[in-house]
PyMOL CGO cylinders between C-alpha atoms (Angstrom):
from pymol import cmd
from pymol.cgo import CYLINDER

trace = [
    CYLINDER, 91.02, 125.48, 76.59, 93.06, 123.34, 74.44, 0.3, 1, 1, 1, 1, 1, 1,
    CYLINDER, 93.06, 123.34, 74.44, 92.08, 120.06, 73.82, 0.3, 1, 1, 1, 1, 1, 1,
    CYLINDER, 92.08, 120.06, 73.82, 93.97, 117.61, 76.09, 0.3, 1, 1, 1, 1, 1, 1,
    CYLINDER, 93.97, 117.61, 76.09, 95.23, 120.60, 78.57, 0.3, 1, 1, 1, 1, 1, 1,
    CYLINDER, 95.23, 120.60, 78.57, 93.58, 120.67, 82.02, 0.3, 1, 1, 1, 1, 1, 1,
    CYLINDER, 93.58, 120.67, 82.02, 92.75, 124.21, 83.20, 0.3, 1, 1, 1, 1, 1, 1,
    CYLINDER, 92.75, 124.21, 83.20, 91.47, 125.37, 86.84, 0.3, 1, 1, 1, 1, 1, 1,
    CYLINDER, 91.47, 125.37, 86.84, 91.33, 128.86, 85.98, 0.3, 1, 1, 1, 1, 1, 1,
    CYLINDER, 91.33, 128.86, 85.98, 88.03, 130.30, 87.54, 0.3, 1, 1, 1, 1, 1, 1,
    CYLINDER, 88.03, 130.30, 87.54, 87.45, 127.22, 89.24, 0.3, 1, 1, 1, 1, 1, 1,
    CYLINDER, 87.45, 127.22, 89.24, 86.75, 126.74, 92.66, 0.3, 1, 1, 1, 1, 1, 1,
    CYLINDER, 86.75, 126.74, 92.66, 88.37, 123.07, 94.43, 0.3, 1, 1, 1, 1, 1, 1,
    CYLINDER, 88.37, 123.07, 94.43, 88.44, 121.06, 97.27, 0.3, 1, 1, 1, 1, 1, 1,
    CYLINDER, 88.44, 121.06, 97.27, 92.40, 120.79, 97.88, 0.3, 1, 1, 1, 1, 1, 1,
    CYLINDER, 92.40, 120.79, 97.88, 94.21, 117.42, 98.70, 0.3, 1, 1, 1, 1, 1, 1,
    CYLINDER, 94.21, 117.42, 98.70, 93.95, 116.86, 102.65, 0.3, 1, 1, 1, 1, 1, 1,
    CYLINDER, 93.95, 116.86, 102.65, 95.29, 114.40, 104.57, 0.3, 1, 1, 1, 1, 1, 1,
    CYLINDER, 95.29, 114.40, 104.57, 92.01, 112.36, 105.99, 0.3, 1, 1, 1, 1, 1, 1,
    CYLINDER, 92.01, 112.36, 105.99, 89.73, 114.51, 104.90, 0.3, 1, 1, 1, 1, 1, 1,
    CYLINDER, 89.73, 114.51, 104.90, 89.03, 113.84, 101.11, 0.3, 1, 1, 1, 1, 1, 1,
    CYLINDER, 89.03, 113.84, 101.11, 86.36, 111.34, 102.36, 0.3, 1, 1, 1, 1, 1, 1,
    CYLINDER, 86.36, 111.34, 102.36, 82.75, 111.11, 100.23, 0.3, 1, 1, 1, 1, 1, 1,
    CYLINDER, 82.75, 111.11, 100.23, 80.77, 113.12, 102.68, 0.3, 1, 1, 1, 1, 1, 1,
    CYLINDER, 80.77, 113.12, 102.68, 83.38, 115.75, 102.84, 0.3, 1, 1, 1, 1, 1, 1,
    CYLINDER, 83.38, 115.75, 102.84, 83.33, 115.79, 99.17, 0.3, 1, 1, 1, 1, 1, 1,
    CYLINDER, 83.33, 115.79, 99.17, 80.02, 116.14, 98.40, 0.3, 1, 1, 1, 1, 1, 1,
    CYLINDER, 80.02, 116.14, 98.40, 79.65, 118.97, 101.19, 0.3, 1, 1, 1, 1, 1, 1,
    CYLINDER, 79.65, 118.97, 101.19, 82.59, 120.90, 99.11, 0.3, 1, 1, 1, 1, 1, 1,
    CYLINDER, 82.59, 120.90, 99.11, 79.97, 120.11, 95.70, 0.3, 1, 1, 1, 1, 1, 1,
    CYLINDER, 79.97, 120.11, 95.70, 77.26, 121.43, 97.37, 0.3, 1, 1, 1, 1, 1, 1,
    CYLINDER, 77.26, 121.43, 97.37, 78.96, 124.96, 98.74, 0.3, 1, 1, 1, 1, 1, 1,
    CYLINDER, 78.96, 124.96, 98.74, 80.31, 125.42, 95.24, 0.3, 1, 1, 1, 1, 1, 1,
    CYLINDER, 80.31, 125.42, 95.24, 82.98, 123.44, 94.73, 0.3, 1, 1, 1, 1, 1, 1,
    CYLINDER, 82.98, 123.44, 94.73, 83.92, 122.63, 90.47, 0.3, 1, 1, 1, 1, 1, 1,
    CYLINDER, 83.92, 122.63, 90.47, 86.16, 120.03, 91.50, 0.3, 1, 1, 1, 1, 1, 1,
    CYLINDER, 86.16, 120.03, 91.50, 87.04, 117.89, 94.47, 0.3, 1, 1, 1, 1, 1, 1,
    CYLINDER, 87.04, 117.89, 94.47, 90.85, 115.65, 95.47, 0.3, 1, 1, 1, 1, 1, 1,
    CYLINDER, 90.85, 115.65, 95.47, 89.86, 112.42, 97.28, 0.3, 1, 1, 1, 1, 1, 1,
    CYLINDER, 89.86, 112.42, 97.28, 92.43, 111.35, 99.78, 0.3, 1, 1, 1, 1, 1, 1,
    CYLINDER, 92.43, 111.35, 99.78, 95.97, 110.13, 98.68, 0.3, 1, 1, 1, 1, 1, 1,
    CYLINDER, 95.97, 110.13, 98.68, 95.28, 106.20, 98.10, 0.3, 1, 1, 1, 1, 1, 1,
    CYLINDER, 95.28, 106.20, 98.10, 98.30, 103.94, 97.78, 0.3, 1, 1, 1, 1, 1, 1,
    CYLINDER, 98.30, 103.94, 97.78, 98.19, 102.02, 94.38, 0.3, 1, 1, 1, 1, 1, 1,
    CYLINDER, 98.19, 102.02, 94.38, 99.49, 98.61, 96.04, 0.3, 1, 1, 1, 1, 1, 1,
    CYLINDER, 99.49, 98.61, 96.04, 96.32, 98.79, 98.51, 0.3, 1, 1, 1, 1, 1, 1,
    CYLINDER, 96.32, 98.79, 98.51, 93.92, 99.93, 95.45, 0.3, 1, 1, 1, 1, 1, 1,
    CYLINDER, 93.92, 99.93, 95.45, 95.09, 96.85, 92.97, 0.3, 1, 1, 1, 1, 1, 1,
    CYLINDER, 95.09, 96.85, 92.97, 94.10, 94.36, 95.94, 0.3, 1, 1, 1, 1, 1, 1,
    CYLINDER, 94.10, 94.36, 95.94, 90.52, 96.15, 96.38, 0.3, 1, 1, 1, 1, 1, 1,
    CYLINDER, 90.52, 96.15, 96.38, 87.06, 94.63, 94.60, 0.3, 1, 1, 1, 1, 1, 1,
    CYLINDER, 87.06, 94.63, 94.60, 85.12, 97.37, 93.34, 0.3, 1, 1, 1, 1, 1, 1,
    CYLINDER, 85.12, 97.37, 93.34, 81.84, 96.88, 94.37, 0.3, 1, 1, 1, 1, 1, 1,
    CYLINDER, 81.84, 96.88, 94.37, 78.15, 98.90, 93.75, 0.3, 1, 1, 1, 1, 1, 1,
    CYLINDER, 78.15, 98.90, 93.75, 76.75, 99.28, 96.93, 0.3, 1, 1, 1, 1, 1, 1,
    CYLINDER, 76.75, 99.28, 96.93, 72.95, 99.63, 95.90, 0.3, 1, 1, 1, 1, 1, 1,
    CYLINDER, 72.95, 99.63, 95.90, 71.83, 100.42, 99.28, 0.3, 1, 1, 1, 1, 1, 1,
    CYLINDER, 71.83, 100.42, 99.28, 74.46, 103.64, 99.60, 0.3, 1, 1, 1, 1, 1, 1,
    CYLINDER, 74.46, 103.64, 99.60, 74.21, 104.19, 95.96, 0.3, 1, 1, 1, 1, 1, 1,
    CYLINDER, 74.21, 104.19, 95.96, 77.53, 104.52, 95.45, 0.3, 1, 1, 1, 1, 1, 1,
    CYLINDER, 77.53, 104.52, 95.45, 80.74, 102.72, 93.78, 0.3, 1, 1, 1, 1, 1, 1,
    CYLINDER, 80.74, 102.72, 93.78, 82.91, 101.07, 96.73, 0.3, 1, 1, 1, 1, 1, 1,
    CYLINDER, 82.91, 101.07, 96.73, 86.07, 99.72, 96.13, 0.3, 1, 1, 1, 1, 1, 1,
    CYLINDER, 86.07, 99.72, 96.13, 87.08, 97.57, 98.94, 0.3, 1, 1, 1, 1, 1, 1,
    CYLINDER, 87.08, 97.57, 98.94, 90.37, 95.57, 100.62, 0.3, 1, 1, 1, 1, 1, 1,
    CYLINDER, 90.37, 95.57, 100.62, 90.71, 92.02, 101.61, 0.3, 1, 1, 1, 1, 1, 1,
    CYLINDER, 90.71, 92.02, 101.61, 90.12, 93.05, 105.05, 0.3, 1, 1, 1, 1, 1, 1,
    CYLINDER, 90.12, 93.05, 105.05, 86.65, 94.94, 104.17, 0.3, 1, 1, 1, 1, 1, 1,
    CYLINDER, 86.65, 94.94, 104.17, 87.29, 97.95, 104.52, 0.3, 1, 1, 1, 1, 1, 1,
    CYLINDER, 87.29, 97.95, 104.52, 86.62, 100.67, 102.21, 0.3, 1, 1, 1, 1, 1, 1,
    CYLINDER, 86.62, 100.67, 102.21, 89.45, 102.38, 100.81, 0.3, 1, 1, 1, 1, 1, 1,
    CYLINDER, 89.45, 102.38, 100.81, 87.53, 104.46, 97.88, 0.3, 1, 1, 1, 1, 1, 1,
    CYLINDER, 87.53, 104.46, 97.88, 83.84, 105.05, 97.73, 0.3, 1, 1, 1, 1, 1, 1,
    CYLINDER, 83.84, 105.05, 97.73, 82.44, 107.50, 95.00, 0.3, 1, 1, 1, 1, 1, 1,
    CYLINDER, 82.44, 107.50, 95.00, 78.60, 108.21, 93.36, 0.3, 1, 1, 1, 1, 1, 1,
    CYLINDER, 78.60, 108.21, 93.36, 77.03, 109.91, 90.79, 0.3, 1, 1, 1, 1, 1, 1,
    CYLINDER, 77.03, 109.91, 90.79, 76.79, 112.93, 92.09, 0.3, 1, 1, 1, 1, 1, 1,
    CYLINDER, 76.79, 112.93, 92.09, 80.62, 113.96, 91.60, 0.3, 1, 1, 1, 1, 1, 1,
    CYLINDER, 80.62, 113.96, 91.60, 81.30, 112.20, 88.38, 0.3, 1, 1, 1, 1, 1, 1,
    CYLINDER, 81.30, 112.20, 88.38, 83.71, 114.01, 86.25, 0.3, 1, 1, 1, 1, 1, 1,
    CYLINDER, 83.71, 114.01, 86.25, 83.85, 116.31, 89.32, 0.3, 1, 1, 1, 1, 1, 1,
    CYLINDER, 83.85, 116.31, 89.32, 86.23, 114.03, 91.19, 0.3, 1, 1, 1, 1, 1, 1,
    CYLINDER, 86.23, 114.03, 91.19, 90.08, 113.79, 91.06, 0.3, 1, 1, 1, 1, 1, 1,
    CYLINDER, 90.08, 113.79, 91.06, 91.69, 110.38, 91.94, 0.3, 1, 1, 1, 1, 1, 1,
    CYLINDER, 91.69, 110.38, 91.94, 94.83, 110.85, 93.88, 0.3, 1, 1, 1, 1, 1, 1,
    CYLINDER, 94.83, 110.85, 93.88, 97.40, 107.94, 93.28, 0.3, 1, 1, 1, 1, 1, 1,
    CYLINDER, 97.40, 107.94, 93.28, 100.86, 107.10, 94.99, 0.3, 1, 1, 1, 1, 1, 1,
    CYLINDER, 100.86, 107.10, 94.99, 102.64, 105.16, 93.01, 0.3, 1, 1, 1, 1, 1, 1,
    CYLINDER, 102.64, 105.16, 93.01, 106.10, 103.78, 92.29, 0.3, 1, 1, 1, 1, 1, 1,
    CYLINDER, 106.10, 103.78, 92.29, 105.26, 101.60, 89.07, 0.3, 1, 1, 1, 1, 1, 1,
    CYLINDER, 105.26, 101.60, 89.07, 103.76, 102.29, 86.01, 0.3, 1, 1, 1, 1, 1, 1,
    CYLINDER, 103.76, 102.29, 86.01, 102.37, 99.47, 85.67, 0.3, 1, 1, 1, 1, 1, 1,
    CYLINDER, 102.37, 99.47, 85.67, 100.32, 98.63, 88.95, 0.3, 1, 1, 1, 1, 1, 1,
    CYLINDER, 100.32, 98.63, 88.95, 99.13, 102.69, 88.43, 0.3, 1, 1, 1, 1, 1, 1,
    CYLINDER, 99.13, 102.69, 88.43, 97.58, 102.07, 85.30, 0.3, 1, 1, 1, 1, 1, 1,
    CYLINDER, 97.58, 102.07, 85.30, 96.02, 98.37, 86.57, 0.3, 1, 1, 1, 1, 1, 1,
    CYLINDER, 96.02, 98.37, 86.57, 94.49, 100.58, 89.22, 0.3, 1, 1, 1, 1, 1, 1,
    CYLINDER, 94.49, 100.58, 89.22, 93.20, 103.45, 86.86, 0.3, 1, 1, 1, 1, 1, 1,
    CYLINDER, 93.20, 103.45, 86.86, 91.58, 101.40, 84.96, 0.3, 1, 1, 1, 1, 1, 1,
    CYLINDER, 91.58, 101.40, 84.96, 89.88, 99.54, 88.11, 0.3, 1, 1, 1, 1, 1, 1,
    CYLINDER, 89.88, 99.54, 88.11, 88.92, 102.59, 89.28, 0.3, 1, 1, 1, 1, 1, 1,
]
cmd.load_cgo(trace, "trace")
């Protein structure tokens, strides 16, 4: 592979789904094989308003809203395995929330 090319060729990955790129679902796609795995499709507006948070009891990375809820949650186990879907309509905000998460 070149350096600074992305290639998926002989890999196996969890495709983008709508409400179904959750943690669990994740890691069950990691443990049946999966190289890679797509979380869910997370608007960058939401994202730049979350707190990211370690959640010691879970032992996982949460990033959550003003209202509490958890919009990302990620762990260990699929570091550098995960790929961060973004909407996005401004540089800007995109790269605020890249580097959050």
């Amino acid at each position: 592979m070149e350096a600074g090319r992305l290639s998926f060729r002989n890999m196996t990955a969890l495709a983008p789904m709508v409400r179904v790129g959750t943690l669990p679902m994740r890691l069950l796609a990691l443990d049946y094989g999966a190289d890679v795995v797509y979380c869910e499709e997370l608007i960058d507006i939401k994202m730049a308003q979350c707190q990211r948070i370690v959640n010691d009891v879970l032992e996982t990375v949460d990033f959550v809203a003003p209202d509490e809820r958890v919009m990302f949650r990620t762990c260990e186990r699929e570091k550098d395995r995960v790929i961060f879907q973004m909407g996005t309509a401004d540089p800007e905000r995109a790269l605020k929330v890249a580097r959050l998460v």
